[in-house]
PLY file of the C-alpha trace (Angstrom):
ply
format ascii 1.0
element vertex 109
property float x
property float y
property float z
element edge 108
property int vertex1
property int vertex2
end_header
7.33 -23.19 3.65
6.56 -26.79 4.17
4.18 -27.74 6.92
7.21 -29.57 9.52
9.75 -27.02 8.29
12.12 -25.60 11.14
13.06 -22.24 11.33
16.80 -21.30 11.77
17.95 -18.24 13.70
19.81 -17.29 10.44
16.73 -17.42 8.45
14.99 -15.28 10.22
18.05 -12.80 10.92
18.56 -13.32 14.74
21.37 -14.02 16.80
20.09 -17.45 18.21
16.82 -19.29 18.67
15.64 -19.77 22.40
16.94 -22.86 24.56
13.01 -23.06 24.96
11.35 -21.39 22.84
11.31 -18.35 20.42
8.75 -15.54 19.70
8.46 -14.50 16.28
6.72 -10.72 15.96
6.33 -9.44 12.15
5.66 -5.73 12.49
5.85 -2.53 10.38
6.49 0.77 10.72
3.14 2.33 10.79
1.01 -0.92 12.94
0.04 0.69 16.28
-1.03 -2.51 17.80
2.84 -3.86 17.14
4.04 -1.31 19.20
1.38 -2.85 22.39
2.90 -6.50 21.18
6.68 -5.79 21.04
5.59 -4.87 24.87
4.43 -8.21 25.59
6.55 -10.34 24.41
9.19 -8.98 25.73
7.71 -8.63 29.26
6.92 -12.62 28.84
10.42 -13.16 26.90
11.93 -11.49 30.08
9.70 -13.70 32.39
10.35 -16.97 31.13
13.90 -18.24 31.25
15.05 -19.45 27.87
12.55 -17.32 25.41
14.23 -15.16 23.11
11.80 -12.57 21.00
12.54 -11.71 17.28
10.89 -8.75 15.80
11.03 -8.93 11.89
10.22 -5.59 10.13
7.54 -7.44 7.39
8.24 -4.99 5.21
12.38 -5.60 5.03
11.57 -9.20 5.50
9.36 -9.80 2.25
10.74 -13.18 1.78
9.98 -14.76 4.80
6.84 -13.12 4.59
5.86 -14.62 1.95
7.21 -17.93 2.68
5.80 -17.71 6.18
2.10 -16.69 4.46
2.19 -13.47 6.49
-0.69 -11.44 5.70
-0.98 -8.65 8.03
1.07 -6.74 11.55
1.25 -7.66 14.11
1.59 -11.61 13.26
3.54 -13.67 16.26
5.00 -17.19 15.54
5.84 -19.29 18.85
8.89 -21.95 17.88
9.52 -24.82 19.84
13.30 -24.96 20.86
14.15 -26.93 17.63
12.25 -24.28 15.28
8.94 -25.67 14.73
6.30 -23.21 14.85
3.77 -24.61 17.92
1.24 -21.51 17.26
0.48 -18.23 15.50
-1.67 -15.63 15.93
-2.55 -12.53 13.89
-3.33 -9.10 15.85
-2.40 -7.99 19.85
-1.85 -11.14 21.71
-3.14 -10.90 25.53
0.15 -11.95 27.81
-2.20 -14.90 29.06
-2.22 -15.98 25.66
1.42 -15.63 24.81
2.23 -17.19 28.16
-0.16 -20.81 27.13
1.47 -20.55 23.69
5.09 -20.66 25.62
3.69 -24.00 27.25
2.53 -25.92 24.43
6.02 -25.01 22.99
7.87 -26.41 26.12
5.59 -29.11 26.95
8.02 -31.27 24.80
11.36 -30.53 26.30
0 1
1 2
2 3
3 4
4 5
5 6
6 7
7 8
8 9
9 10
10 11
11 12
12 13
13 14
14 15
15 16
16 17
17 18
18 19
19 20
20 21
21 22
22 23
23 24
24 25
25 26
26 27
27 28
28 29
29 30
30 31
31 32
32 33
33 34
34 35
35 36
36 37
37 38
38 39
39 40
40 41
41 42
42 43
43 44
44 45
45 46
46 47
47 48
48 49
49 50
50 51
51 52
52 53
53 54
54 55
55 56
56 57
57 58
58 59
59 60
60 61
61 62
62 63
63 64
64 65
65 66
66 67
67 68
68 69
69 70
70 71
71 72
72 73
73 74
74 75
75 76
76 77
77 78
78 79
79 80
80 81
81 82
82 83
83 84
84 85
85 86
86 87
87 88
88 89
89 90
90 91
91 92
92 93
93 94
94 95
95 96
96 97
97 98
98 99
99 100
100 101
101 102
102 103
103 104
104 105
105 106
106 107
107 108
């Protein structure tokens, strides 16, 4: 994927994107620390009006694994509202984090 690339909700098998921004979780099957960030980014998807949260199973989604230079689960993307991926972070986010993330990611709107 090319550094500027967007992200569609199509591409990455959801419904829609977020009006403000989306949160991208690759997990698998067997990652016990996926199971703590589904948790949070739902809790902050549920928090913040206009967050959606995708959970991609990494290992049905090889593709966009790849493409996305995914190299381990948990692995969160947050998208701006038009796609762009604002930050990602590898292993159990704190909510703090997620929650700063979700700024950057709106501070454009």
């Amino acid at each position: 994927m090319r550094d500027g690339e967007r992200l569609t909700a199509e591409r990455i098998g959801a419904a829609r994107l977020g009006e403000r921004a989306t949160l991208v979780h690759f997990s698998s099957a067997f990652c016990q620390p996926c199971r703590a960030t589904r948790r949070v980014l739902r809790e902050v998807a549920d928090m913040v009006t206009g967050v959606e949260h995708v959970e991609i199973d990494a290992e049905e989604r090889l593709d966009l694994v790849r493409a996305l230079d995914v190299t381990g689960t948990p692995t969160v993307l947050v998208l701006d509202a038009h796609g762009r991926t604002v930050r990602r972070a590898s292993g159990q986010p704190r909510k703090a984090d997620v929650i700063a993330a979700l700024g950057e990611a709106t501070a454009a709107e």
